[in-house]
C-alpha positions, 0 to 999 in steps of 0.5 A: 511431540506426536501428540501436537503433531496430531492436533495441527493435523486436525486443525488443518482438517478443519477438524479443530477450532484455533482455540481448541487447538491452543487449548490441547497444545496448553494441555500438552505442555507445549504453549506456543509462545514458550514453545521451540522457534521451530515448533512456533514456526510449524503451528503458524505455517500450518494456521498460514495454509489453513487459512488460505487453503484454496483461494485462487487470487483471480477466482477468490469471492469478489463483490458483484460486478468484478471480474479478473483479467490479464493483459499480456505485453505491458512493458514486459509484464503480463499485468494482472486487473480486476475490472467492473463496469465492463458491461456497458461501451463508452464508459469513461475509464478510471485506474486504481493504483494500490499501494504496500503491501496491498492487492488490486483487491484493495479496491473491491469496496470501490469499484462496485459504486463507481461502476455504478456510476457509469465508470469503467473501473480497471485495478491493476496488480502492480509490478511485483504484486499479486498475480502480475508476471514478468517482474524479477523477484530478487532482491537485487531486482532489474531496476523497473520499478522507478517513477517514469517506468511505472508511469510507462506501465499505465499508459500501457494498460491504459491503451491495452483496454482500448482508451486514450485517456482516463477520467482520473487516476487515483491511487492510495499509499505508494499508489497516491504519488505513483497516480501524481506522476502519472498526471504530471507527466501526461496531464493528456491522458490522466484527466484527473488526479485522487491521491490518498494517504501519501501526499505529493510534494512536486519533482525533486529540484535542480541544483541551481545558481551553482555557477555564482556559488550555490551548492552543487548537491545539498547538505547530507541528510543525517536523520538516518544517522540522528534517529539511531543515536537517540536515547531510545535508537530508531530507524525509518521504516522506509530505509528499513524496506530497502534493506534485504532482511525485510523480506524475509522478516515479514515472509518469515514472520514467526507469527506467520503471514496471515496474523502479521498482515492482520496486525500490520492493517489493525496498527495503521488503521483507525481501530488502533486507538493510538492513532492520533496523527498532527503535523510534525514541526520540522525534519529532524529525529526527535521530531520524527520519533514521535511518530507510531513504531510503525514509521519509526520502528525500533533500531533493533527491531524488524517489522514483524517484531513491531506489530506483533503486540498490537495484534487485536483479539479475536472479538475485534477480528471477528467485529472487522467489517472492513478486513473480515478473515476471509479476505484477509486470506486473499492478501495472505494467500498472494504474500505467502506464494510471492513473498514482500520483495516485489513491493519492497522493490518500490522503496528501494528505487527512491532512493536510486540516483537513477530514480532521482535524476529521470524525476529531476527530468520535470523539476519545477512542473506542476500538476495542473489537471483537477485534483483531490487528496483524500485520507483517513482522520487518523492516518499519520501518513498525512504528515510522515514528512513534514511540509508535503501537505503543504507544498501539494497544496500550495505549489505542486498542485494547481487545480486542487478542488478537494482535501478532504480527511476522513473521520474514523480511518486510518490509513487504509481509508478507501477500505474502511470507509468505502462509502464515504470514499466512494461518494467523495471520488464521485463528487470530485468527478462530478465536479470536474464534468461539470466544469467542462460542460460548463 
């Protein structure tokens, strides 16, 4: 053992490549996929550490033009944003809001672009994300990450950098029906809306004409129940996040932080070539299994055990021009300190009654600002919930003036495809400055 405990300290010092360092564990008679869970776990935990050795979130390389701030005093939390175009005064103002499990830095492809185009562009780290303070980390949680409280937490930042609206918010992932509410709720301050990957639906509705016998509740969804009793049992991963050992699965991964982000964002990515998403016939388990392991993992199975065989090779790692290592080391670095449970907080509010009962506060209300959808080709978080496409663009959304999916993404789209996304977030605005000029 003190011959491997010696080469660890080499690669931590930099001293040894990471295949110099399997090829001496081989060498040693101790392969890491056969060797003790503990031994497995130390050799992650030290690749984790070297891997994120002295990055600092708020100093870590940005592109030009960003900078990192805090903003005391917003509905408790000293909330934590990359800015860009702050140089210039009476800049129209864009809000990104990112999703799981992503960073404010999610946007930095972004942000240059649309800076340059005269925007001032804020990115907040959400609650229980990143460099952001004042959320409660435990799993039983304080209960403010339901919809209306987010909503509350963008006004405030919103008015802490000094405007009283916004040319758009934009959101991607969790952030897409988060960036929805907050134009459903105050159309007078999110001028316009960009959601991406996660399509909006509408409120949840009210039961109605119970008193001429209409059911007061709706029927109990069994998919949950449906999907464990098929021939191969499956479970939703959104159920599964709400549970308390997803956090400790994907923190403790024994594949280590850094390599299960990497194969979690390769997985849902346009590079994982089994990404071939299509519209799902109706809600039921048999349906929704046909959707990636990802969505519909395996009962038995946590997170970190699902994207671990999809991990990509070196050569892709090193021919990832969107998610090179270095910046993959920021997500890792926040992840390894924070841990997942402050994102994980999110899914557990959609399902909280109390959640449920303020959304049904705007049932039948519609988005009536100008909107846009964007997403990758090849994201199936486009048609995870069959009918929600649909419904935002038929019924929940009435000034929709774009959808658009964007070929050779996956579902983190406006980091794979920046430029594509820029100009199509570009476009939109024009569109919409055009029409009030007009």
């Amino acid at each position: 053992m003190r011959h491997s405990d010696d080469l660890i300290a080499s690669f931590e010092r930099g001293a040894l490549t990471r295949r110099r360092l399997m090829q001496g564990l081989l060498a040693a008679g101790i392969a890491p996929a056969f060797a003790p869970a503990t031994r497995r776990a130390a050799l992650q935990q030290s690749a984790d550490r070297k891997a994120t050795s002295g990055i600092a979130y708020d100093r870590a390389k940005q592109h030009p033009g960003i900078r990192s701030r805090f903003v005391s005093n917003i509905n408790g939390l000293t909330v934590h944003a990359l800015e860009a175009g702050f140089e210039g005064k009476n800049r129209p103002a864009l809000l990104l809001l990112h999703g799981f499990p992503e960073l404010a830095y999610s946007w930095r492809h972004v942000m240059g672009p649309l800076a340059s185009a005269g925007y001032h562009v804020i990115a907040p780290d959400l609650r229980g994300y990143g460099l952001t303070t004042g959320w409660d980390t435990t799993y039983e949680g304080d209960g403010n990450h339901r919809t209306l409280n987010t909503v509350r937490e963008a006004l405030g930042l919103v008015s802490a950098f000094g405007y009283k609206s916004v040319a758009a918010v934009i959101g991607h992932d969790f952030g897409s029906p988060s960036a929805a509410w907050c134009a459903l709720v105050r159309p007078d301050v999110f001028r316009s809306v960009v959601m991406m990957s996660a399509p909006f639906g509408g409120p949840p509705a009210l039961p109605f004409n119970t008193v001429n016998g209409a059911p007061a509740t709706p029927p109990a969804d069994t998919i949950y129940d449906d999907m464990a009793k098929l021939k191969r049992p499956r479970k939703h991963y959104q159920r599964y996040y709400s549970t308390r050992e997803a956090n400790d699965n994907m923190w403790h991964a024994p594949q280590g932080v850094h390599a299960f982000l990497r194969a979690y964002y390769h997985m849902k990515s346009g590079d994982w070539k089994q990404n071939k998403p299509f519209p799902l016939k109706s809600w039921i388990a048999e349906e929704a299994a046909k959707m990636p392991t990802y969505y519909i993992m395996d009962l038995d199975k946590g997170m970190a055990e699902t994207v671990a065989p999809e991990m990509p090779s070196a050569a892709e790692i090193a021919a990832n021009k969107w998610l090179p290592d270095d910046e993959l080391a920021v997500y890792a670095g926040e992840y390894m300190r924070n841990g997942f449970q402050g994102g994980l907080q999110w899914y557990k509010a959609g399902s909280n009654p109390r959640n449920v009962s303020e959304q049904q506060l705007f049932s039948g209300r519609t988005i009536d600002v100008p909107s846009a959808f964007i997403s990758g080709k090849s994201d199936w978080g486009v048609y995870q919930r069959p009918g929600a496409v649909d419904r935002m663009q038929k019924s929940a959304c009435t000034r929709m003036v774009m959808f658009e999916l964007v070929e050779g993404a996956g579902h983190w789209v406006q980091q794979e495809k920046a430029e594509q996304v820029s100009k199509l977030i570009l476009q939109f605005l024009r569109g919409q400055s055009q029409r009030s000029s007009g």
